[in-house]
Each structure stands twice: as C-alpha cells, then as structure tokens.
N, C-alpha and C positions, 0 to 999 in steps of 0.2 A: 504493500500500500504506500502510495506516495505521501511525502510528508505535508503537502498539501490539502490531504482529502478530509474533507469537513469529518467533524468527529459529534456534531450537532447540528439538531435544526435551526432555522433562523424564526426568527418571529415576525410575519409579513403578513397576514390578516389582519385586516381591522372590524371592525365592527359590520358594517355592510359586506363583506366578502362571508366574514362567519355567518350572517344571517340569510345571505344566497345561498351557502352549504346548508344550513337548514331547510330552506324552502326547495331549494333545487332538485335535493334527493329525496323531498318530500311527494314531490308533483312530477307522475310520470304517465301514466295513460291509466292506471285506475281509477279515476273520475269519471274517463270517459265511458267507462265498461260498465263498474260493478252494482251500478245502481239499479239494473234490469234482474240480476241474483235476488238483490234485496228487496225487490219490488214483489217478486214472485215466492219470497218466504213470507210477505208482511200481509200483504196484500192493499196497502194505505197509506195515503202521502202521509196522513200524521208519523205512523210507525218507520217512514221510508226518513221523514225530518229526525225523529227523534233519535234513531243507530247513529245519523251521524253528528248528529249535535254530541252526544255521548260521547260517539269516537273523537271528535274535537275536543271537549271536555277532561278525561280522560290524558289524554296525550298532552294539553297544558298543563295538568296538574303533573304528570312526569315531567315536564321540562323544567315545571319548575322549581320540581326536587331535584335533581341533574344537578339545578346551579349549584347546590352545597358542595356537591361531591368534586366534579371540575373544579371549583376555586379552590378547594382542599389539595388536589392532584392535576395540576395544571401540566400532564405530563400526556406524550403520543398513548395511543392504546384505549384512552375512556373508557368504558364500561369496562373493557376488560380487565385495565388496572383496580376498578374500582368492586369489582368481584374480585380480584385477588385481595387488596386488603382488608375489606372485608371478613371475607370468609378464611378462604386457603389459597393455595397454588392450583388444587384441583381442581376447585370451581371457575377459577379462569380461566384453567385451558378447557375446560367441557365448555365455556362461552367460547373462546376463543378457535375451538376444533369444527364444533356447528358451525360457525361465523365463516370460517372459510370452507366449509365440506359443501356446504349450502345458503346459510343465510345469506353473507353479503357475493359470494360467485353467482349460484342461483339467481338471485333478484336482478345481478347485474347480464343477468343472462336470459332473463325474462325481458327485460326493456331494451335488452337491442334487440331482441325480435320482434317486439310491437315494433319499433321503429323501423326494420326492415317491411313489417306488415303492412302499415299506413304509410310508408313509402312505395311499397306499391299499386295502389290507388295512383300515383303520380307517374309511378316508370310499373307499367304493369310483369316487365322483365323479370322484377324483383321476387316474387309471388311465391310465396310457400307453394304454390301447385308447378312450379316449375322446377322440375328434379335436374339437376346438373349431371349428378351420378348415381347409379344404383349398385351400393357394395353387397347385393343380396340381406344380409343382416341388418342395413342400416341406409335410408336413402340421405343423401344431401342435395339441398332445394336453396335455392337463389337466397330465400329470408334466412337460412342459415349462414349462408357463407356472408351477407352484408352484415350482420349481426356480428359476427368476427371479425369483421374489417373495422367493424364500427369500436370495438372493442380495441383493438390491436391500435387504432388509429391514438383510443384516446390515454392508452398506456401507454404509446411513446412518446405524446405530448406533455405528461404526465412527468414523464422522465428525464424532460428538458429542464426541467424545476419549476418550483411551485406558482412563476410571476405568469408561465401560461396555461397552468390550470386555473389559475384562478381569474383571469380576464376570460377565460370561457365561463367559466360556473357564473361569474357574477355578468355576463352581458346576456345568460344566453338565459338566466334566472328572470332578469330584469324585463325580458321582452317576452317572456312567458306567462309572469303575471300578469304585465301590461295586457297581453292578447287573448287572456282568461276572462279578466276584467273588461272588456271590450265584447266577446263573445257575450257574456252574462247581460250585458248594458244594452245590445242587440237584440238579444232573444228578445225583452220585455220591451224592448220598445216595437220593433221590426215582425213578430211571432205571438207574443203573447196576445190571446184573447181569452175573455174573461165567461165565458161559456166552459170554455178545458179550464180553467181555473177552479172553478166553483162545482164541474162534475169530479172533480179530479177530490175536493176535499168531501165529499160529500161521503165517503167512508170514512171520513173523521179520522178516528185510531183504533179503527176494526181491527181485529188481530187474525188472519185468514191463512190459509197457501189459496195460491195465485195460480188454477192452472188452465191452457187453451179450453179447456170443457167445461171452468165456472170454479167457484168456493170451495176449499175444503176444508172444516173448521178442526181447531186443533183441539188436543182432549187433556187435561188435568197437567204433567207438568213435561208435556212438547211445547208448550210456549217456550221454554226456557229454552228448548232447543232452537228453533226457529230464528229467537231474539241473537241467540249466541253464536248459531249457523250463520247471521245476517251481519252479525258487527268481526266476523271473520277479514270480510270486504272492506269494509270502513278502515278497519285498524291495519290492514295491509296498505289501502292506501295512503296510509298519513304515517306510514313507518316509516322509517331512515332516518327521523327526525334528528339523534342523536347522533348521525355520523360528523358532528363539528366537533365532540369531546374525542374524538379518535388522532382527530389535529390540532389538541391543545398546547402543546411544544410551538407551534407555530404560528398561535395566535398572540397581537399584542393584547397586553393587559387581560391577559386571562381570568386572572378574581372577577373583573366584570363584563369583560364582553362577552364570554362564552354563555352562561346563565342568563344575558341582557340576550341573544344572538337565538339563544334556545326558546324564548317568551316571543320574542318580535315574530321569527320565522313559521313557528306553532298559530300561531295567534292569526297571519296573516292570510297562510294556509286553508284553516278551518274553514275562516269568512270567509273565502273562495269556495269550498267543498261546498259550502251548505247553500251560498248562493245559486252556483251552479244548478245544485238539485231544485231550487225554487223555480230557477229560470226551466227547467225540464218540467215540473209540472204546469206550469203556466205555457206552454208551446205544445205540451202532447198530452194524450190523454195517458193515464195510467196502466191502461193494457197494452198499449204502444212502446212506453218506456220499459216492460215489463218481457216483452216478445221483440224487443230491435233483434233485426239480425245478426245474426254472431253476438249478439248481447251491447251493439256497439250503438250505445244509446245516442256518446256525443256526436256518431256522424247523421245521426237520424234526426236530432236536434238541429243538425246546421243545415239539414236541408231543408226543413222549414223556417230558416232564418233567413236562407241565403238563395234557395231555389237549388237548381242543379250544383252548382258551384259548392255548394256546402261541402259537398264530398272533400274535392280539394280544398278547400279553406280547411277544414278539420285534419283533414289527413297533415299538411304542412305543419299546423299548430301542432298534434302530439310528435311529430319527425322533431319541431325543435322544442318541445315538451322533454321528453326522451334521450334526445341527443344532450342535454344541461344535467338531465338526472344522471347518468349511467356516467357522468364526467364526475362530478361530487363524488358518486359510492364509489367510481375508482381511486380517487385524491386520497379519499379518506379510508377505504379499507385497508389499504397497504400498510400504514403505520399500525393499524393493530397486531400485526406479522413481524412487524421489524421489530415490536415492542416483546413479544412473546419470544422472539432469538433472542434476544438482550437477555430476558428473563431464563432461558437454558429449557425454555419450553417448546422451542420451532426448531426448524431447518438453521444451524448457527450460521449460513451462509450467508440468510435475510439481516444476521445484524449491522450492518453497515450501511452506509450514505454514497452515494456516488459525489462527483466532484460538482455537480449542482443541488446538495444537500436533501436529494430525498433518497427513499427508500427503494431505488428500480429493480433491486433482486425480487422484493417484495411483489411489488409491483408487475414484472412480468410471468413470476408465478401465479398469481392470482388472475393474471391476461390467459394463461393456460388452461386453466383448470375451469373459469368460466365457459373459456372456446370448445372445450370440450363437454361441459353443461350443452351448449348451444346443440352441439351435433346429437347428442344422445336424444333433444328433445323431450327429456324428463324434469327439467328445471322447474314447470311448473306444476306438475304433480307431487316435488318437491317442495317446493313451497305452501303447497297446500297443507303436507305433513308438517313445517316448518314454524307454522304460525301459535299455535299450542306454545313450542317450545320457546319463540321471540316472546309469548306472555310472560311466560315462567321466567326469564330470563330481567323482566323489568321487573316483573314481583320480587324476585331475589335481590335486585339493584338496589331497591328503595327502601326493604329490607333493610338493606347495609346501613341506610344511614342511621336507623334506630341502631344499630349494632356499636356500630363505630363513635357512636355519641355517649356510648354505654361502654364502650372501649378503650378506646384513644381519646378520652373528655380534653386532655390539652394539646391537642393537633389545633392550629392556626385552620378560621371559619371564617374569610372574609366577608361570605355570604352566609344566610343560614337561608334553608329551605324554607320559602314564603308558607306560612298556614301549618305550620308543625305545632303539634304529630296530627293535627287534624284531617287534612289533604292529601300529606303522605299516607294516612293509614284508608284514607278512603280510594285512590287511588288501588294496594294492597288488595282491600276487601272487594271490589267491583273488580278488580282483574281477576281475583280467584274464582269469585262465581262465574266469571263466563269461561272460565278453565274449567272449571267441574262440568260448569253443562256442555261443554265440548266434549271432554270427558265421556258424559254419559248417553248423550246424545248425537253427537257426530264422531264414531271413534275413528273414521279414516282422518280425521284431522288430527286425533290423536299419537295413539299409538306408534304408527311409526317413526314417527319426530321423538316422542320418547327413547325408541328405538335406538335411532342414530344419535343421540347423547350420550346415553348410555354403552355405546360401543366406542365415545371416547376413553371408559375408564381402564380396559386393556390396555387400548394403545398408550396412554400413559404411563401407567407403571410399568408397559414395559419398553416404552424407546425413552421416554421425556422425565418422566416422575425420578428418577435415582440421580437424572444431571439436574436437575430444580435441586432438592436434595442436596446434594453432595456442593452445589454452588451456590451460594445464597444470592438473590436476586441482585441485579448490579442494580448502583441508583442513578440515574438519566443523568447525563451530562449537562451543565448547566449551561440554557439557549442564550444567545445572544438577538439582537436586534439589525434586522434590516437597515433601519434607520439610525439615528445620533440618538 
C-alpha cells in the first residue's frame, strides 16, 4: 500500500446531501406499484390512507430514535455498528450477513430492474420478454443485462469518490421530488373529479378483500393478517431510510445533521407517499387502482393525467426515480462491509480505502453479488422473505437504545431520542404486532427470512466468530474534513 493511500474517510456531506441519501433511497418505484396489493387486501380508501399514514408514522418515529444512536456513533457501518454495541458481535454480523446476502444487494437489485422495466416503455428493446440468451437453466432478457449495467455503471462512479456520488444522489433526488410533486399537483388539478372522489370514499374504512368477483369479508383475527399483509408494501417502500447512518464517517457535523437529515428526509417522503395515494383516489376509481395492470397503478394514473403520453411521462419519472435510488443504496451499503472487515467480521480484503477514500473493494463486491441477484431473478421473492427480518432488525435497533442507556449511562448523547421511552417503545410494540401477525398469518413472509438469518450463525462461528474473538474490534480512525 502506498504511503499515500487514505487511511480514513473524509467528511463531505452536509446536511442536504444526507437528506437526498435519505429521500433518494427512500423513493424508488414502490409508490408507483404497491398501492393496487393494498387496495385488494383492504378493500377502502380509508384503510388504503390509513397503512400508509402508519407506515409514515412508524418510520419517523425510527428516525427519530436513529438520531441518538448516530450522534453516539458517528462512525461508517450505522445500524450495524449500533447492533454491535448494543448487543454483541453476533448480532451484527446476523444484520450485517442479511444486509448483504439480500437486504441491501437484493433491493438494489430489484430497482434496477424496474428501471430497466419502465425503460422499456421508452426503448421497447429493453423488455424482460426479450431473451438475449437461453443457458437452458436460466434465461437472460434485455431488463437483466441493463439492470447490471445500471448497477456496474453506478459502482464505478461510486469509486471515483464520494464528490460524484453525491452530485448524482443529490441532483437526481432533487428532481425526483420536484416531478412527484408536480405529478400529485397535476393529477388534482388536470384528472381529478369529484364523482371518483366521493365513490371512491364511500367505503369509508370497510375492512374487505378486494376481488375481480366482488367482497370477501374477513373473519375474527384475518384482519390482523390483511392489515399486516398490507403495510408489508408500505414499509418496503419507505425503507432505506437509514442508509445515511451507514455514511456517518462522512458526514459533516454528524451529532446533528444525521438525526436532522433522518427527520427532514422521512418526513418529506411520507407527504409525498400519502399524497400520491390521494391524488390516485381522486383520478381512478378504486377497483381501477386495485386491478392496474401489472399492479402498475402510477402509469394508469398518468394516463389519465396526461392522455397517451402518460405512459412515457411515468415510465421516465421512475427511470430517474430508480436511477437516484439504486445510487444512495450503493454509496451507502458498501461502508457497512468495509466496516465489518475492520471489525475481523468480513472478507479483511474490504478493509481498506482506495486513493479516493472510499470503500471500492466493498463496493464492487456488492456490484457482484447484486448482478448476480439480477440474473437469478429471485431478488424479489427475496425480498418478500426479507421484510419480516428488516422488522426485526429495527425492533432490535431501538431496543439498543433502552439497553445502552441502561448500559453505557456515560457515553456522550449529543442528541437524545425525541419522545423517550414513549415513541421508542411504541415504535417497538406496533413493529412486533405486525411481526407476529406476519408470523401467523403470512408465513411465506416469514419463515424463510428467519431462515437465512439464522444460517448466518454457522457461518460465523465458523469462518468470522474466532477472528472477532481473538481480535478485538479496531476503533475507526479518526475523519478528517473536506473542508478548513
């Protein structure tokens, strides 16, 4: 290694760039999809309004426990550092193993294939039904291989350092919101009529399944299922949220921007999510939004905003929707990997910087192993099982911070968790009942994610667990600043 090669991150976010990484990796094409799921489990605008106010809800009151934990540990890694002190070493690498087996490859590997998808809308070439090759075992179709380009493209960008992932994250964030906001602002002015508005509540907050042959009501405690089946969607779309404490080494002024960046971005999000769905019950009627084709609500939305054209105007919006997202969860997952080498928990190869101080070992591992997500085509049955486990994994988070306050009482708190233990624990207690009733009611959500957690704890003890052990965790090199 040369005696020049950075030995730490630099600190070059500010407050608006952390707040893009929130938004950015929050907002990917599930808006445009999941609301047709959830319309078909509820049956009712009230019940279709209330999952995702919930899921809004919900996801600001974790962000804005989060902020304790980041100003306490302003270090690369977030969560997973903050389950390691927490708890153990083990509990961070079982986050840390999910997190790259599937959580953050998977996801990133789900959204460059909608973006190859609604890219083909524009260059029809592109098109999952256009097979390139057929290896007998396994076909590969146009939206996979642009999906891997899209991927591969934004890892090497990635690896130029951090001043040009983050003038994408933050331009391509910025004109995302702006053209969500715009869309929403259109629907109601340009689509909405107040006929589909008023049939549309006139189920109030009936609680139903939704199917093409009419009602089917639920019985004793399937509500629970239904509800919990339904905010499955919600809370996938508005996850990523935390991928800004993953790059807290490299934000300025982490005590406050990160907790400030995690409120703003949650917050700004939500109003978008819930808007959207208003603007969708005021333009279509409810069994519309509930039966779009392929579930794809927002382009069935813009065609009555925009006439034919909607197609391409939607299909463009989630291309650069899409294209801002899959940039943030690649910025930011890589440093949870380089942080796990450091720790004697990863591949020791990922612990190093290149000469423009990020993580690119990290970094084109996890460009691998998503591309090869992409090909298998199972990323998103993947993620299905996967969700369960992201629950559990923020319940345990917030957890820590009762623990660690009961633990480590004189660790430096620049911030303390707004609404403690009030919010934290309600947080806690509504994340575990919609775990139980997935649990018991949807166990394909379940169980497998269980599963593949759980077969972190071999691979631990026996490649990683004895070098944690044997090495005691090194302490982060201290960052310096971009700037004076």
């Amino acid at each position: 290694m040369s005696t020049d090669q950075p030995t730490s991150f630099k600190r070059s976010f500010g407050l608006l760039d952390a707040t893009m990484i929130v938004a950015g990796s929050m907002i990917g094409s599930g808006i445009f999809i999941v609301s047709a799921d959830i319309v078909r489990n509820v049956s009712s605008a009230g019940w279709l309004t209330i999952v995702w106010v919930l899921a809004g809800v919900l996801t600001l009151t974790a962000a804005l426990s989060y902020g304790e934990l980041s100003a306490m540990f302003p270090k690369a890694g977030g969560q997973y550092v903050y389950l390691k002190e927490a708890f153990n070493p083990l509990v961070g690498f079982l986050y840390g193993w999910s997190f790259f087996t599937v959580i953050q490859t998977g996801t990133i590997a789900a959204v460059g294939v909608a973006f190859a998808k609604f890219a083909a809308y524009i260059f029809p070439a592109l098109s999952e039904k256009n097979v390139l090759a057929d290896l007998g075992f396994m076909q590969v179709t146009a939206a996979q291989l642009t999906s891997i380009l899209l991927i591969v493209l934004l890892t090497y960008v990635n690896t130029r350092g951090v001043k040009e992932g983050k003038i994408i994250q933050t331009t391509f964030t910025l004109t995302k919101i702006a053209a969500l906001f715009g869309l929403i602002i259109f629907g109601f002015l340009l689509a909405a009529r107040k006929e589909v508005w008023d049939a549309n509540w006139q189920t109030g907050f009936a609680l139903q399944k939704l199917t093409p042959e009419g009602l089917l009501p639920y019985t004793g405690l399937a509500v629970m299922g239904a509800i919990a089946g339904s905010m499955v969607g919600t809370l996938f779309s508005s996850d990523s949220w935390h991928n800004v404490t993953f790059i807290a080494a490299e934000i300025k002024r982490p005590e406050k921007n990160i907790g400030l960046s995690l409120f703003l971005g949650t917050l700004v999000v939500t109003i978008i999510y819930v808007s959207t769905n208003m603007m969708f019950l005021g333009v279509m009627p409810l069994h519309e939004v509930a039966f779009a084709e392929s579930d794809r609500v927002g382009v069935a939305a813009s065609v009555h905003i925009f006439g034919s054209m909607g197609t391409y105007i939607i299909a463009a919006l989630i291309m650069v929707s899409t294209f801002g997202c899959n940039n943030g969860l690649i910025l930011a997952g890589a440093r949870v990997y380089y942080t796990m080498a450091n720790d004697g928990l990863f591949f020791k190869q990922l612990a190093t910087l290149n000469k423009n101080a990020v993580p690119s070992k990290a970094l084109w591992l996890q460009c691998l192993w998503a591309s090869l997500l992409c090909l298998s085509g199972k990323y998103g049955q993947l993620l299905d099982y996967v969700i369960f486990v992201v629950l559990i994994f923020y319940i345990l988070t917030i957890i820590g911070i009762f623990r660690l306050r009961r633990k480590r009482p004189d660790l430096h708190r620049p911030y303390k968790a707004f609404g403690y233990p009030v919010l934290p624990l309600f947080y806690v207690v509504a994340a575990t009942i919609i775990c139980l009733s997935l649990l018991a009611y949807k166990p394909m959500y379940t169980w497998p994610g269980l599963g593949l957690v759980l077969l972190g704890i071999p691979v631990y003890y026996g490649v990683w667990g004895k070098k944690a052990v044997a090495a005691p965790v090194q302490k982060q090199e201290p960052v310096t600043s971009e700037l004076p």
